[in-house]
N, C-alpha and C positions, 0 to 999 in steps of 0.2 A: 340564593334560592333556598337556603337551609331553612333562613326563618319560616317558609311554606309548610317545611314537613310537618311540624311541632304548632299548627294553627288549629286542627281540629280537636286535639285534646283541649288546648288549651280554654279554645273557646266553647267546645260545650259545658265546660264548666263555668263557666261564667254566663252562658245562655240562659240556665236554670235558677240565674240568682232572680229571685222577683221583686217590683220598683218598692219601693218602699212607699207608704202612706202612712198622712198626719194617724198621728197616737191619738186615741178618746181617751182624753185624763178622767180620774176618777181620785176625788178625795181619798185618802184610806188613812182610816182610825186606827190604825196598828201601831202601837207603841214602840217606841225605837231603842231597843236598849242601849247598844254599843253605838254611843254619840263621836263625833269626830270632832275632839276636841280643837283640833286648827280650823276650823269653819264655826262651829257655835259656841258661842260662851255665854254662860247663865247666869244670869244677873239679874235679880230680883229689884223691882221697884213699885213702890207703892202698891204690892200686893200681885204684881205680873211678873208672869218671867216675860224676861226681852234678851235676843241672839246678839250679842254684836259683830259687826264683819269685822276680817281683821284690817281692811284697809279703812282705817279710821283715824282721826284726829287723834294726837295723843292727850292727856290731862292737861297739860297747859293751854293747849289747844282748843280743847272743850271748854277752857274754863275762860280763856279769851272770849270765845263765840259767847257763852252766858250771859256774861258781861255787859258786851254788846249790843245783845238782842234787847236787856235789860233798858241800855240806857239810850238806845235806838227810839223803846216803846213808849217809855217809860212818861213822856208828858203826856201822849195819846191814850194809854193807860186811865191817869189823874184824872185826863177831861172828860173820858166813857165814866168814869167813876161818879166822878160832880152831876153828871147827866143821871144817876140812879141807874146803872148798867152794873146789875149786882157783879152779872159774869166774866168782868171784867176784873173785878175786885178778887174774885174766885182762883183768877188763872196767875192773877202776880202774887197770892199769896201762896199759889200751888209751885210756880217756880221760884218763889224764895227759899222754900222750904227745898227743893231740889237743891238747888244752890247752896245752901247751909250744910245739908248731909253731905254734898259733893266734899265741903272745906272740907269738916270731918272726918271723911274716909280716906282723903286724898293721900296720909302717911304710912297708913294700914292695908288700904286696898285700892288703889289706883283704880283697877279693872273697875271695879262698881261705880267710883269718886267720876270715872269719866262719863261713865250711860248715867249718872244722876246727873251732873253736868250738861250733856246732852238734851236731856228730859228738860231741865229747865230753859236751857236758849228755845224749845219749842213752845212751852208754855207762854213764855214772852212774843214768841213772834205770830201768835193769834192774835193779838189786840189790835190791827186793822178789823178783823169781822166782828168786832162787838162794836164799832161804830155805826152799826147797821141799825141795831135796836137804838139808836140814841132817838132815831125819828120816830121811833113808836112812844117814845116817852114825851116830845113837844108837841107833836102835832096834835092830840086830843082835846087838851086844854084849849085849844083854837078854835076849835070847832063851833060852830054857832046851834043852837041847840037841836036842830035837825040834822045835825051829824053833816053840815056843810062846808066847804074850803072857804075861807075865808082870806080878807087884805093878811091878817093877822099869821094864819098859816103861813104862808107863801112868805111871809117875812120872816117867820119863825125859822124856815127852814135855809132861807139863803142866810141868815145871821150864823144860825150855827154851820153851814158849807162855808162860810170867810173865815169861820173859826179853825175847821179842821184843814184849811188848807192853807192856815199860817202855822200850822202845828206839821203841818207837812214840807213847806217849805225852811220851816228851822229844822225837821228832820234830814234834810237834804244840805243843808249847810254843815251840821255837823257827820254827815258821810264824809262829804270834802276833806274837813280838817281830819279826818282819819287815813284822806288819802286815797280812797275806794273809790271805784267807780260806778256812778248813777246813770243808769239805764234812761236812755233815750225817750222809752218809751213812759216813764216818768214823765217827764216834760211834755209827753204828748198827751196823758190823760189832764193833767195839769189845763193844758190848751181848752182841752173840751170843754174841763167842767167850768174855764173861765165866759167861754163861749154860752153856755147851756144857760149859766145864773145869768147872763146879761140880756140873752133873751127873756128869762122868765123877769127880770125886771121891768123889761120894755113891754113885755105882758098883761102888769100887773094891773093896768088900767082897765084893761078892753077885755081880756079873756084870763078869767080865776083859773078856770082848769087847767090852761096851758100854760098858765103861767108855774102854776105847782107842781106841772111832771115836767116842768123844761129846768126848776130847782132843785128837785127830787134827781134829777139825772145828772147834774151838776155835783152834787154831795155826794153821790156813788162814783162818779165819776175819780174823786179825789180822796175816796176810798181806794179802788183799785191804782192808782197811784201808789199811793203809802203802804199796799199789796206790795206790788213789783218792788216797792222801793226795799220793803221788808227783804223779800225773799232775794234779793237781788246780794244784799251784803253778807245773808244767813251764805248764798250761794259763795260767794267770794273769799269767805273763811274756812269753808271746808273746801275751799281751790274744783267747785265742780264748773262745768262750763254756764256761761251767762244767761243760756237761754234753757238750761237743766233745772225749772222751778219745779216742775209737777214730782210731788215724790222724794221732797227733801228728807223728810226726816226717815224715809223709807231707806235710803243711803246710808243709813248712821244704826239705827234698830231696827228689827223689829220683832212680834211677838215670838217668842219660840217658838211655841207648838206650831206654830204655822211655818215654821221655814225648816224642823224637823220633817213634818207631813212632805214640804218641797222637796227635800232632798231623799226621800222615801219612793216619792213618785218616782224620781229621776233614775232612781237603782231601776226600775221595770224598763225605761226607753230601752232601745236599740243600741246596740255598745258603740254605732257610727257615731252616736251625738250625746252619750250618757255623760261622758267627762267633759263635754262643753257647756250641757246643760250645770252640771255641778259647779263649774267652774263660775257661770254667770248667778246661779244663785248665791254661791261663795263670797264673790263681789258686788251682793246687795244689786245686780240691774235685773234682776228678776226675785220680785218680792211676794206674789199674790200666782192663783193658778190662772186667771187671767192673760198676764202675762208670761206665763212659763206655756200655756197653749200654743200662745202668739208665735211664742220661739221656737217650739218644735215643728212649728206647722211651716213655717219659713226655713228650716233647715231638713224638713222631709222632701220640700220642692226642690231645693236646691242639690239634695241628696239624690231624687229621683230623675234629676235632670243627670246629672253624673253616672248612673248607673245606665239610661238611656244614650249618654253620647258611650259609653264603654261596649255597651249593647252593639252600638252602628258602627263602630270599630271593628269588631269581632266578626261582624257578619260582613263588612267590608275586605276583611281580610280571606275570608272564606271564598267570597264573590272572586276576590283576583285569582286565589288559587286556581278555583276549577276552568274559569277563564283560560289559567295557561295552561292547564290539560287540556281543555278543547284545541287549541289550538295546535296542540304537540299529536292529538289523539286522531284530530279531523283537518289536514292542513290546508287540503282542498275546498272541503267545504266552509271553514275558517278564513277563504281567501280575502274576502270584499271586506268581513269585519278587520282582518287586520291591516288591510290596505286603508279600511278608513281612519282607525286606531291611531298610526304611523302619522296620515298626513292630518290631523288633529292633534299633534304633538305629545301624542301616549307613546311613547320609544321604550318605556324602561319598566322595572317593576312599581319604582315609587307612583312616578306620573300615574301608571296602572289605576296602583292603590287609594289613590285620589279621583283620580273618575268614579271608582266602584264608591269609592264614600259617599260622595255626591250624591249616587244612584240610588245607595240604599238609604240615605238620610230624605230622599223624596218622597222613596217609597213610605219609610217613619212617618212622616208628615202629612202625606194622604191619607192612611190606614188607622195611624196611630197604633201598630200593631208594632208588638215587642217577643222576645225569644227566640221560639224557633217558628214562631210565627213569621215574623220578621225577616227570617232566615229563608223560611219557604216562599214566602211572597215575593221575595228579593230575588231567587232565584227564578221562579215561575215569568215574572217581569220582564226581566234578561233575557229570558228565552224566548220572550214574546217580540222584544225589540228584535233581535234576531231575524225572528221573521217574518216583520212586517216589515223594518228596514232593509233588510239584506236580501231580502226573499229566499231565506239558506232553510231547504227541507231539511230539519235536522230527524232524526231516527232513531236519535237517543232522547230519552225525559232525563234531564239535570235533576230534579230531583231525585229521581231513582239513583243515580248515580250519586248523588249525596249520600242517601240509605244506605246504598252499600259496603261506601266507603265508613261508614258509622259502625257499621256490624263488624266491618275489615279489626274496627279501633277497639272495638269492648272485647273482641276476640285474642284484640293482643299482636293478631298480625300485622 
């Protein structure tokens, strides 16, 4: 019974804590001076600063992935090229030149040799989406001079879909010989776009339109292949999980100023979730304020739920107490409730404490009322059972006698 005495201090303080709600982020331009060096490091490339996390690939690492990505792309690269896909040409000399500074600094400065390193396996594993524009470059030529689809199109375009999709399937041969695993779902776009070109061949005779968006959907089709295929090994080298594509290279860099600004934000949250939020921006899975909203707003529920079941606790504990005053205070008129108490298998304090949870966690859930809301309505409730179950004239108001006992505590006595 001791734990009884020590329930109303305890729990009015805890009564007055209030639930916590999602934070309204708000950009802030305030410059950070005292940077935290074990979370960002500054590393200038091609004119930006970029943070690296520290769980990253080391220089060898980096410089595997490059590599890689390089000689992954590297026929798909050639053929956007041939096809006059300037920005194709753009982005493999953009990560060569990455790749060359990485050698370079690799003996001098590691830390930089690996985000240049970096930079370039990303520049290499764009060159699935510049096969996009390769159809902007054949299909015109086809056209009949009314700007119409033509036999000619429709063949232009599954000639070059058998193209990229042997450029696709020797990309997937040598994954193998590297020993990495190729994604299912490879194989199933594969499917598609074998399915799509064979209709729009059977097409070609009877219907021009359908037969050029059933080859048009065939050629994308074995684009987003050699997509997953890409991202799929970029994935596998830096050891993220297989189905972690969206956001690769966001796991590795990203721009400073912006993950300063995040970690900026994150000093204002609430101290419940400020070094979890740090901690996830720390570890690069929150990169953008997008997703740092997402995160707070998920652990403000989760936080609100917590201080609400602590809430139903506190005032469940209060409920059994006065309970067993009633009962010590009123033993006669107390009779029927505790007879029925008894043969309902409430014998003890815990059981007690357990009924009254129940009670007042209904009451929560009807009302949705919290504090000493929660607290008086729970009590009012109670008192109501009382007397509509028991038909016990009681004489005393429970809450008054809450009150009092409240005055008793701020008084000291």
């Amino acid at each position: 019974m001791k734990w009884l005495k020590i329930i109303p201090i305890f729990v009015l303080a805890t009564l007055f804590i209030s639930l916590v709600t999602p934070v309204a982020l708000i950009a802030d331009e305030t410059p950070v001076e005292d940077e935290n060096e074990d979370i960002v490091k500054d590393v200038s490339v091609g004119g930006d600063a970029y943070g690296l996390y520290k769980p990253v690939v080391n220089f060898t690492e980096a410089l595997d992935l490059a590599y890689t990505m390089r000689n992954l792309t590297y026929s798909l690269i050639q053929w956007e090229i041939e096809n006059n896909v300037q920005a194709a040409n753009i982005s493999l000399m953009r990560g060569d030149f990455f790749l060359e500074k990485a050698l370079e600094l690799s003996e001098n400065n590691t830390q930089r040799a690996t985000v240049f390193a970096i930079v370039a396996a990303i520049h290499y594993s764009h060159a699935p989406a510049f096969a996009n524009p390769v159809l902007a470059k054949i299909i015109p030529p086809t056209l009949d001079e009314n700007g119409t689809i033509t036999d000619a199109t429709v063949e232009a375009v599954l000639s070059k879909a058998g193209e990229l999709k042997q450029l696709l399937e020797d990309a997937i041969a040598q994954v193998e010989e590297w020993n990495l695993t190729v994604p299912q779902l490879v194989y199933w776009h594969i499917e598609r776009g074998d399915n799509l070109t064979a209709m729009a061949e059977e097409l070609l005779e009877t219907n021009l339109t359908e037969a050029f968006w059933h080859a048009v959907g065939g050629y994308r089709a074995y684009i987003r292949g050699f997509a997953v295929l890409v991202k799929s090994v970029f994935a596998q080298k830096i050891r993220l999980a297989a189905s972690d594509y969206e956001g690769l290279s966001n796991r590795l860099i990203v721009p400073r100023a912006l993950k300063l600004r995040l970690l900026l934000v994150s000093e204002k949250l609430p101290a419940e979730i400020r070094e979890k939020v740090k901690e996830e921006i720390g570890a690069g899975k929150i990169t953008n304020f997008k997703e740092l909203a997402q995160y707070v707003r998920e652990e403000a529920i989760q936080l609100r739920e917590r201080y609400r079941a602590m809430q139903i606790d506190a005032v469940a504990k209060i409920l059994t107490d006065y309970i067993i005053k009633l009962e010590f205070r009123y033993p006669v008129v107390m009779r029927d409730w505790r007879t029925w108490r008894i043969q309902n298998g409430i014998s003890n304090v815990t059981e007690l404490y357990q009924y009254c949870r129940q009670f007042v966690e209904g009451v929560s859930n009807e009302t949705g009322s919290t504090g000493l809301q929660l607290l008086y309505l729970s009590l009012y409730k109670f008192q109501l059972m009382l007397i509509n179950q028991f038909q016990l004239e009681l004489r005393m108001d429970i809450r008054s006698m809450f009150e009092g006992e409240m005055i008793k505590v701020r008084m000291g006595q």
